[in-house]
C-alpha positions, 0 to 999 in steps of 0.5 A: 712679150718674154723670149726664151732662148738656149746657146751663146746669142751674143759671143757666137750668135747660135741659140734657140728658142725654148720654152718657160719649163725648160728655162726652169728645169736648168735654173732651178735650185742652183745657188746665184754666184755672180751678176753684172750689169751691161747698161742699155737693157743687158743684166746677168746673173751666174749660177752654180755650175758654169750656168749664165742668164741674160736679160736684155731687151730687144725689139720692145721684147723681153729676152732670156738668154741660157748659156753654158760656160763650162770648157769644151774639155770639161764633163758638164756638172749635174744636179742631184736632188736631195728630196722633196723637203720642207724649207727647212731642214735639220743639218742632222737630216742633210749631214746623212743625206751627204754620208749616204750619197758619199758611201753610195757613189763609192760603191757603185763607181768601184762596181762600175769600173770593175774594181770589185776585188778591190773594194771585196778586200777593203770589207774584209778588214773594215765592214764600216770603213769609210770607202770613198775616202780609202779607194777613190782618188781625188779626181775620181770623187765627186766634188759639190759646188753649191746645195740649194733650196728649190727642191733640194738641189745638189750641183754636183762636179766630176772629172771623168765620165764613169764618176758621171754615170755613177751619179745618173745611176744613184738618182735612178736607183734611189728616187724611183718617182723622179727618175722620169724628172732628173732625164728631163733636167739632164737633158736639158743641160746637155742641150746648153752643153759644148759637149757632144758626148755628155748628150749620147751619155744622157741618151744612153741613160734613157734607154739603159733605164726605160725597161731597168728592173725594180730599183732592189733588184738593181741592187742585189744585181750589183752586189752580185759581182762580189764573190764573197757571200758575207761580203756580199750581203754586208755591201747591200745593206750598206748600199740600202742604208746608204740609199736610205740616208740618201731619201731621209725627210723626202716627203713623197719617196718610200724608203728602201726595205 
């Protein structure tokens, strides 16, 4: 018989029980970066963001044992889907796709962060400028560890936790259909996580977008902060093309009008 268990079984003796589904809304569509054999029944296997899978046996059963190694003082990383694509795909299609999520986590973390004049006066000199690359510093970009096939997946690294919520409000604005699976999926890390506030982040997602308003209004909502009106206009067109190079080739999401 097959055991799924969450949380350190061998180092801390604290774990679990879980089910199949949860065990693959953590491990699908990480990229494996490492593996070891123990000998006597014990095999593992490191996956992109700090996740470990232990196989043993015990008792004449099979056990599969999932443990977060990320450090107490880091934000636990996050997966962000590419969409819902064929094998496949043209680079042309995933090379948009990264440029769209680029400008897109810029802008909202400027937003986020009150730092609207900021980015107001940036528009005014470079309507097409490349916004993360001029405003955001290193620790506050985002940095990507592994894309993988498995849905699409994008593991996803960040130092502070308002780059954190920029991420958890690009996945709501922009894949409606799965905003109901990224939670499930966040959530599910968060409960391998050491970390208390990453589960009352995720938490707070869920209630903040349970009765959230139409993805657009969303936007034309953060693009109301600036006080320009042609700045204003100019920023939510770049947030639609950027959301719309975000969902290119997903086979089920609408693009943005």
């Amino acid at each position: 018989m097959n055991y799924f268990t969450v949380g350190d079984f061998f180092e801390q003796g604290q774990s679990r029980q879980t089910d199949f589904q949860e065990f693959i809304n953590i491990a699908k569509g990480r990229s494996i970066i490492s593996a070891a054999d123990w000998g006597k029944n014990r095999f593992e296997i490191g996956l992109s963001g700090n996740i470990m899978i232990r196989f043993f046996a015990k008792e004449g059963n099979n056990h599969i044992n999932i443990v977060s190694t990320t450090n107490v003082e880091e934000i636990p990383p996050i997966a962000i889907s590419l969409g819902d694509m064929p094998q496949q795909v043209s680079l042309r299609v995933i090379e948009k796709k990264l440029r769209g999520l680029r400008t897109l986590y810029a802008i909202l973390f400027l937003l986020h962060t009150g730092r609207e004049k900021e980015l107001e006066s940036y528009l005014i000199k470079h309507p097409r400028g490349d916004i993360e690359d001029k405003l955001l510093s290193e620790d506050e970009k985002i940095k990507i560890e592994s894309i993988s096939y498995g849905s699409w997946l994008l593991t996803i690294w960040a130092k502070t936790k308002d780059a954190l919520f920029t991420m958890k409000s690009i996945a709501f604005l922009v894949y409606e259909r799965g905003r109901e699976a990224f939670l499930k999926k966040m959530e599910a890390e968060a409960s391998i996580a050491q970390e208390k506030s990453y589960q009352e982040t995720i938490e707070t997602a869920r209630k903040d977008f349970e009765l959230e308003k139409d993805r657009l209004e969303y936007a034309i909502e953060l693009c109301n902060k600036m006080q320009i009106p042609e700045i204003r206009e100019q920023l939510y067109k770049r947030i639609i093309e950027s959301a719309n190079f975000l969902i290119l080739g997903d086979k089920k999401d609408h693009l943005l009008q």
